[in-house]
Biopython code that builds the backbone (N, CA, C, O; Angstrom):
import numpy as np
from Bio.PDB.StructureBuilder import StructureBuilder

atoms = [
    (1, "UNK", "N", (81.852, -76.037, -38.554)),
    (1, "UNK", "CA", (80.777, -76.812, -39.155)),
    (1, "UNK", "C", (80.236, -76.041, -40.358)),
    (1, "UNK", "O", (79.996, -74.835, -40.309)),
    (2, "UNK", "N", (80.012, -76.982, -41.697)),
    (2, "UNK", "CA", (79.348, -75.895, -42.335)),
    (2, "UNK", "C", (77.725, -76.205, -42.884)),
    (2, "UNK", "O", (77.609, -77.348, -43.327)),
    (3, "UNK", "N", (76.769, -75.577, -42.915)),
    (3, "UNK", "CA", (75.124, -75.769, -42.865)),
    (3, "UNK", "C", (75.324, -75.393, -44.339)),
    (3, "UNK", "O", (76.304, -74.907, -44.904)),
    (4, "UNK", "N", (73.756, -75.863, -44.939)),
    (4, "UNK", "CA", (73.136, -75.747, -45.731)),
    (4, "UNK", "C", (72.559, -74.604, -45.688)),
    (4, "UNK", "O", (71.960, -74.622, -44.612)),
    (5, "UNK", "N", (72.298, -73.271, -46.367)),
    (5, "UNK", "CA", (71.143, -71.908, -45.612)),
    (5, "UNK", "C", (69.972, -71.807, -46.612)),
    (5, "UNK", "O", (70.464, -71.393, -47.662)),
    (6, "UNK", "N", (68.915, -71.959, -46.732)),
    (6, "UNK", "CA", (68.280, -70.933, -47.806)),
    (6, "UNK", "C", (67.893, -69.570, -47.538)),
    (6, "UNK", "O", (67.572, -69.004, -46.494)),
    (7, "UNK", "N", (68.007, -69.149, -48.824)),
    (7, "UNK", "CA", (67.412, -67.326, -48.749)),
    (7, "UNK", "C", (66.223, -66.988, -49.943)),
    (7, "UNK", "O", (66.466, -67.220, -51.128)),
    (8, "UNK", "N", (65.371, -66.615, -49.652)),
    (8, "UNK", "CA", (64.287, -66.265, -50.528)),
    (8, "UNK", "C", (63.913, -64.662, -49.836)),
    (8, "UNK", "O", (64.334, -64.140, -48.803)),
    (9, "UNK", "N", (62.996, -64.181, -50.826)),
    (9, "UNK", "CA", (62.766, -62.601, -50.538)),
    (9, "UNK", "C", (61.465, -62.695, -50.328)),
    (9, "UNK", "O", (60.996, -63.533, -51.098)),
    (10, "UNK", "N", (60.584, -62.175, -49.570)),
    (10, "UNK", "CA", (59.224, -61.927, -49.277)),
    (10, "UNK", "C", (58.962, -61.002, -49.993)),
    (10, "UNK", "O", (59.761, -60.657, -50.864)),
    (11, "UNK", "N", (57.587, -60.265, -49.775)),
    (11, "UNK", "CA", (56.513, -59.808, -50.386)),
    (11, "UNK", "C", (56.950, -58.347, -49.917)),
    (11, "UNK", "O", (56.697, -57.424, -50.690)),
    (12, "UNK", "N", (57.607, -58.059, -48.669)),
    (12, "UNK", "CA", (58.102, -56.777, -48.724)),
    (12, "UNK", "C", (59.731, -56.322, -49.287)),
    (12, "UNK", "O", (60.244, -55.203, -49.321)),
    (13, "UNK", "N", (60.091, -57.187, -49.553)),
    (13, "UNK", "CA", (61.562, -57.471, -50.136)),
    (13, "UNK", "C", (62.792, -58.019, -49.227)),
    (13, "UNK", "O", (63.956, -58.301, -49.509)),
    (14, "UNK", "N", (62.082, -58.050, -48.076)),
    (14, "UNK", "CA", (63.062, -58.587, -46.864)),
    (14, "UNK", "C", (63.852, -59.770, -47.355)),
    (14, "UNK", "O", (63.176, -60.796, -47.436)),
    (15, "UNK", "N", (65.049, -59.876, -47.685)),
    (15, "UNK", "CA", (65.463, -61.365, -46.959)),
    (15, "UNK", "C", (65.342, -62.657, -46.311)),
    (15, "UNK", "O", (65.661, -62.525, -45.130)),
    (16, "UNK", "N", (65.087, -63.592, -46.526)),
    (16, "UNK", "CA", (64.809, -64.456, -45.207)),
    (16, "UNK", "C", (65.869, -65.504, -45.333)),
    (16, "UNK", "O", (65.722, -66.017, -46.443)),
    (17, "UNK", "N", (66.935, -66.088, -44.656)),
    (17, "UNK", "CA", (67.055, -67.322, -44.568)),
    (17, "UNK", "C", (67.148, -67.928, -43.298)),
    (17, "UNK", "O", (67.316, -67.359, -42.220)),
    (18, "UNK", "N", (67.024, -69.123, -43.521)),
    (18, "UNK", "CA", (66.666, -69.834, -42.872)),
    (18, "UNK", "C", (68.207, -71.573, -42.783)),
    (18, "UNK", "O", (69.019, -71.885, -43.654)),
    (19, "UNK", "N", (68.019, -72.100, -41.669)),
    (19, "UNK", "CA", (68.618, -73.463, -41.809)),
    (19, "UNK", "C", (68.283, -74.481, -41.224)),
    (19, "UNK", "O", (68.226, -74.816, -40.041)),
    (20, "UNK", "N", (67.899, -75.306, -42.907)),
    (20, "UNK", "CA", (67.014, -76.078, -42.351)),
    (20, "UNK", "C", (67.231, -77.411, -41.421)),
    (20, "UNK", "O", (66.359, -78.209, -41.076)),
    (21, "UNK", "N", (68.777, -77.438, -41.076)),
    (21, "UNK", "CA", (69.482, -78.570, -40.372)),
    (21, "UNK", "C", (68.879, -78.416, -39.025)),
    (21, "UNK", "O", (69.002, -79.411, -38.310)),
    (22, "UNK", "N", (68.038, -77.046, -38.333)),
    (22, "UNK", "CA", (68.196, -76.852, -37.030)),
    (22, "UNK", "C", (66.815, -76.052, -36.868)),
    (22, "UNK", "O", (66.643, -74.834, -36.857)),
    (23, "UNK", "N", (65.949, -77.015, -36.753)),
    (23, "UNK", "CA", (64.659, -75.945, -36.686)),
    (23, "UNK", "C", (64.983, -74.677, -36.071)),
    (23, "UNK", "O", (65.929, -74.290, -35.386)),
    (24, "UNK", "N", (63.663, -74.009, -36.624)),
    (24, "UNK", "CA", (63.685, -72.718, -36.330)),
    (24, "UNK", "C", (64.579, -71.629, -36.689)),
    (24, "UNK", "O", (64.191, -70.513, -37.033)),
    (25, "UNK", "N", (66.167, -72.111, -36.565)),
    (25, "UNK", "CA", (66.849, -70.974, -36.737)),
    (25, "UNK", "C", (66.391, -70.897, -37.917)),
    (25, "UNK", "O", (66.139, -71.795, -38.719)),
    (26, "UNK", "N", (66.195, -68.727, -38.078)),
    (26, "UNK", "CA", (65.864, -68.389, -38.907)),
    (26, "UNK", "C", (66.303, -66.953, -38.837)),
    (26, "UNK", "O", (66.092, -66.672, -37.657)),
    (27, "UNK", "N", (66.840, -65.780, -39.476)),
    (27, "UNK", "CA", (66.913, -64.513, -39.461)),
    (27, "UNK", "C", (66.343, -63.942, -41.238)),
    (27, "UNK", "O", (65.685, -64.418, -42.163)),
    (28, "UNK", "N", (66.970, -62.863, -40.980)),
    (28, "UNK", "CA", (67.197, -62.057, -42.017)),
    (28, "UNK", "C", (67.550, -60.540, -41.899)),
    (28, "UNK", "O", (67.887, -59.880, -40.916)),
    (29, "UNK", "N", (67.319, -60.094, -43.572)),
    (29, "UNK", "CA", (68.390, -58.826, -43.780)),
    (29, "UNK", "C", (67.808, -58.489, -44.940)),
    (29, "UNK", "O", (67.128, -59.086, -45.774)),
    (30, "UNK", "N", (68.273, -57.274, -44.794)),
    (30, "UNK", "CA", (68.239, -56.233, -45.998)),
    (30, "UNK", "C", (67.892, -56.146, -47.055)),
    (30, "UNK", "O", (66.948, -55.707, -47.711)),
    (31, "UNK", "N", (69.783, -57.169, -47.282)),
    (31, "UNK", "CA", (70.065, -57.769, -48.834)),
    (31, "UNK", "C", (70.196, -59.420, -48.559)),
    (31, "UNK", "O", (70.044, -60.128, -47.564)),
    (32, "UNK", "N", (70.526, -59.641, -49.838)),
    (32, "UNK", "CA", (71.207, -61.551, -49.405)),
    (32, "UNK", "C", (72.036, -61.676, -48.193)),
    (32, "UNK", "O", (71.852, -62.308, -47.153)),
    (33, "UNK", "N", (73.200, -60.753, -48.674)),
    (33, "UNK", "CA", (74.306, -60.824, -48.088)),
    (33, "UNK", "C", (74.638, -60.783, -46.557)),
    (33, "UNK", "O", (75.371, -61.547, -45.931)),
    (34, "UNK", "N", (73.800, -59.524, -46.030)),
    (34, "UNK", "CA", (73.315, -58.903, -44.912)),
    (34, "UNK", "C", (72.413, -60.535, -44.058)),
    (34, "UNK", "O", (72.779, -61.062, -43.008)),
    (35, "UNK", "N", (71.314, -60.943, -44.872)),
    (35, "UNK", "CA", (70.774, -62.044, -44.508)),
    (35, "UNK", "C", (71.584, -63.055, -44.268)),
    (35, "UNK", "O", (71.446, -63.645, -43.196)),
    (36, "UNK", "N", (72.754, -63.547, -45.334)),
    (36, "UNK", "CA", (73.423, -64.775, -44.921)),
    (36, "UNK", "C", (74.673, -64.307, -43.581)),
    (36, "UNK", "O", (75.156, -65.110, -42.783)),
    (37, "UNK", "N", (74.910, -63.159, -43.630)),
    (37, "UNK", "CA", (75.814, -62.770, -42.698)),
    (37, "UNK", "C", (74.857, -62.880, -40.890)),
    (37, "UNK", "O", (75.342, -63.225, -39.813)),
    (38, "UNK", "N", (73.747, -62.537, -41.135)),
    (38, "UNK", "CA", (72.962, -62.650, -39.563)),
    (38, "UNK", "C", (72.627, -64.301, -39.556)),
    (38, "UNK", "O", (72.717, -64.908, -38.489)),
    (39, "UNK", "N", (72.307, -64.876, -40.566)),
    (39, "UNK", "CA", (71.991, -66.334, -40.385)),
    (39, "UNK", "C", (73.188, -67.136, -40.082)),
    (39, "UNK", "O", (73.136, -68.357, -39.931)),
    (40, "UNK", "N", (74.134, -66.525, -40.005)),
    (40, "UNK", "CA", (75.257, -67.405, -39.370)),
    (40, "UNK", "C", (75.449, -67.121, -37.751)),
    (40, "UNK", "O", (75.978, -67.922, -36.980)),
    (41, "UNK", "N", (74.843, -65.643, -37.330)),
    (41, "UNK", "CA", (75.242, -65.142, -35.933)),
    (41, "UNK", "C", (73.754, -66.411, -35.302)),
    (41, "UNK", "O", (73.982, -67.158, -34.351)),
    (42, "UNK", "N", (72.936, -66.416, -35.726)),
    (42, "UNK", "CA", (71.935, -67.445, -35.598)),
    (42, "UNK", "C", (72.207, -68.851, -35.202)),
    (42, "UNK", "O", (72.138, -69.493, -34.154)),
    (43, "UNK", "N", (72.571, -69.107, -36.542)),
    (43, "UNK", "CA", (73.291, -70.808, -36.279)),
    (43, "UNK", "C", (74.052, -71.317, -34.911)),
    (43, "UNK", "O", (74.092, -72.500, -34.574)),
    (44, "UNK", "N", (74.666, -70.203, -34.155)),
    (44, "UNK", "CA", (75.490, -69.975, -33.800)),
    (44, "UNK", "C", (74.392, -69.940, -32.562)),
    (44, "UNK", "O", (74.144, -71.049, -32.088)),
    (45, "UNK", "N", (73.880, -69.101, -32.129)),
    (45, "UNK", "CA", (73.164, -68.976, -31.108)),
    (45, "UNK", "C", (72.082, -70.264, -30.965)),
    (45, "UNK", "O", (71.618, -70.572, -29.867)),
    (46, "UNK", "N", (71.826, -70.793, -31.884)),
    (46, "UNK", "CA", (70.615, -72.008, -31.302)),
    (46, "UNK", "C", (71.585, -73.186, -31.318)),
    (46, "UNK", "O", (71.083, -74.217, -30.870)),
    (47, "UNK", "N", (72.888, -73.291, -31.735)),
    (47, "UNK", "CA", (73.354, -74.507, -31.490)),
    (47, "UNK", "C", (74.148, -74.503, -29.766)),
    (47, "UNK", "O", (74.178, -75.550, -29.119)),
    (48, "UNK", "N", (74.595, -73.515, -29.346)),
    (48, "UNK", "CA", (74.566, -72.499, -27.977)),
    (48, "UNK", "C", (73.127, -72.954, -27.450)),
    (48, "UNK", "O", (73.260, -73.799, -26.565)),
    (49, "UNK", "N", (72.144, -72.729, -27.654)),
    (49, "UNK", "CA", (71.031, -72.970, -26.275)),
    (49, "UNK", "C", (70.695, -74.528, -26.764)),
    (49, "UNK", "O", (70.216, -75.225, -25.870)),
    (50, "UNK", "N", (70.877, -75.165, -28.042)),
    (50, "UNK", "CA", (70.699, -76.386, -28.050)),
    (50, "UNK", "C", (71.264, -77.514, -27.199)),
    (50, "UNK", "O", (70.805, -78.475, -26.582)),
    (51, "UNK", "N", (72.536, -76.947, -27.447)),
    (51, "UNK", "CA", (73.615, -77.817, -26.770)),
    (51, "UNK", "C", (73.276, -77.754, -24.875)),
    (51, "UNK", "O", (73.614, -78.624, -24.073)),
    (52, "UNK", "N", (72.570, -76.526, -24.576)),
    (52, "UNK", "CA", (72.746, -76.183, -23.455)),
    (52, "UNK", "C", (71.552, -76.749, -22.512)),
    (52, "UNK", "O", (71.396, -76.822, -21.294)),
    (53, "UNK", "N", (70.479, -77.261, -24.094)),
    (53, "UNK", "CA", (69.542, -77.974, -23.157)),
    (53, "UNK", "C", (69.523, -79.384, -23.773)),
    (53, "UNK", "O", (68.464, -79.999, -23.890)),
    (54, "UNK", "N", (70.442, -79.776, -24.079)),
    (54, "UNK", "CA", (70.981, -81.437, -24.517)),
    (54, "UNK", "C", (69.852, -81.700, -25.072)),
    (54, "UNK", "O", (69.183, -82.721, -24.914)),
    (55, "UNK", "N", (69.537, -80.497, -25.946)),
    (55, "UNK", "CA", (69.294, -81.001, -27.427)),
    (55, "UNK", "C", (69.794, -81.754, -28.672)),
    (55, "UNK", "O", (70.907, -81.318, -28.968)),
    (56, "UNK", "N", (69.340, -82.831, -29.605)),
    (56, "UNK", "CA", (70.171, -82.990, -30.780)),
    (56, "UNK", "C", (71.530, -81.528, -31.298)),
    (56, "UNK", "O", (71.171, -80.542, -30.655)),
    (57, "UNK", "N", (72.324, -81.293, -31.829)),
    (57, "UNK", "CA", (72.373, -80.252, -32.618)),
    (57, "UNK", "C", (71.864, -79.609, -33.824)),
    (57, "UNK", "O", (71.966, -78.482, -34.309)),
    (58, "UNK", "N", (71.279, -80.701, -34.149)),
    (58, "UNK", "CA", (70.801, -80.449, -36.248)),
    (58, "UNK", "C", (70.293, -81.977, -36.182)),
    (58, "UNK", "O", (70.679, -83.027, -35.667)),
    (59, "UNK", "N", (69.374, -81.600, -36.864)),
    (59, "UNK", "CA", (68.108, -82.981, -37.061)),
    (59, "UNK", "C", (68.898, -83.427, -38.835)),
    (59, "UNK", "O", (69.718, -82.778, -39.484)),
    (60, "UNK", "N", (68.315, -84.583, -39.119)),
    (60, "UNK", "CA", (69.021, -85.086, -40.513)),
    (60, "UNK", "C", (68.041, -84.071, -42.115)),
    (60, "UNK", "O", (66.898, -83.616, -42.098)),
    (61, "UNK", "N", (68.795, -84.048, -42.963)),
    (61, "UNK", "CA", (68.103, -82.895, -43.961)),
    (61, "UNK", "C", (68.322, -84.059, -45.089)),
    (61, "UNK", "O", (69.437, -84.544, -44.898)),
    (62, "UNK", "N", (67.850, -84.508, -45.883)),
    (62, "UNK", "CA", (68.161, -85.026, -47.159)),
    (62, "UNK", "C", (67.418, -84.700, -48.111)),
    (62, "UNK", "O", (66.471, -83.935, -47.930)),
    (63, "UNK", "N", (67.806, -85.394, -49.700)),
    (63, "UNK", "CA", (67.524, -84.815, -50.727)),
    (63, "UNK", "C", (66.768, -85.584, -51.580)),
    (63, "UNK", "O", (67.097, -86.720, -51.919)),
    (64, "UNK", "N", (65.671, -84.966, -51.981)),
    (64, "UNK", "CA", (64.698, -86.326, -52.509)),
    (64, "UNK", "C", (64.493, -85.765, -54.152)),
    (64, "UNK", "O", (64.298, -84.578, -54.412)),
    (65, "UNK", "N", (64.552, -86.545, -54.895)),
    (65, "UNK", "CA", (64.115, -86.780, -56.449)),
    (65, "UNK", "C", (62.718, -86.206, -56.435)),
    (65, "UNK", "O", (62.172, -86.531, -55.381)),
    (66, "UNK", "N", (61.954, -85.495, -57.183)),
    (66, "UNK", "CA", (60.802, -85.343, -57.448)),
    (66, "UNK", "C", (60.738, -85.285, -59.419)),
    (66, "UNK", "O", (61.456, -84.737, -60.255)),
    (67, "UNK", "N", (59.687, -86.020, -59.492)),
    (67, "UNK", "CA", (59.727, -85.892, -61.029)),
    (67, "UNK", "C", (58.795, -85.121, -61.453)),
    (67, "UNK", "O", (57.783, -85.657, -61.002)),
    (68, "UNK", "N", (58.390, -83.976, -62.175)),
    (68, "UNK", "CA", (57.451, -83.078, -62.807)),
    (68, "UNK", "C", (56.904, -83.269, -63.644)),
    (68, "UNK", "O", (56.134, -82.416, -64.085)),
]
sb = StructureBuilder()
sb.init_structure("model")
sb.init_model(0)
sb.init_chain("A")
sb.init_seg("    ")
for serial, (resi, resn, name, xyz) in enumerate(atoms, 1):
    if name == "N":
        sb.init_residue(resn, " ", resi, " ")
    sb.init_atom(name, np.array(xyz, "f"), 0.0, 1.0, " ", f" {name:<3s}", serial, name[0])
structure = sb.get_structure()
């Protein structure tokens, strides 16, 4: 399967991403890289307890126009 991830950096320089197909899952890292590499061991683990409590797997994500 492949997700959508975002990664943004906080205020201490941490990493964060996140995916937003599957609440909550969320990790991070170091660097980007480090971050997108744990946000996949993630994905991985909540679709594992999702499935396990016949949860959806991933809620719907779409993309909306905003004009500025």
């Amino acid at each position: 399967m492949k997700f959508t991830i975002t990664i943004s950096q906080d205020e201490d320089g941490v990493y964060i991403a996140e995916c937003p197909a599957i609440p909550g899952c969320v990790s991070q890292g170091r660097t980007e890289h480090e971050a997108e590499q744990n946000i996949q061991e993630a994905i991985k683990a909540c679709l594992e307890v999702r499935a396990e409590k016949g949860m959806p797997l991933t809620v719907a994500t779409r993309q909306v126009e905003v004009i500025i």
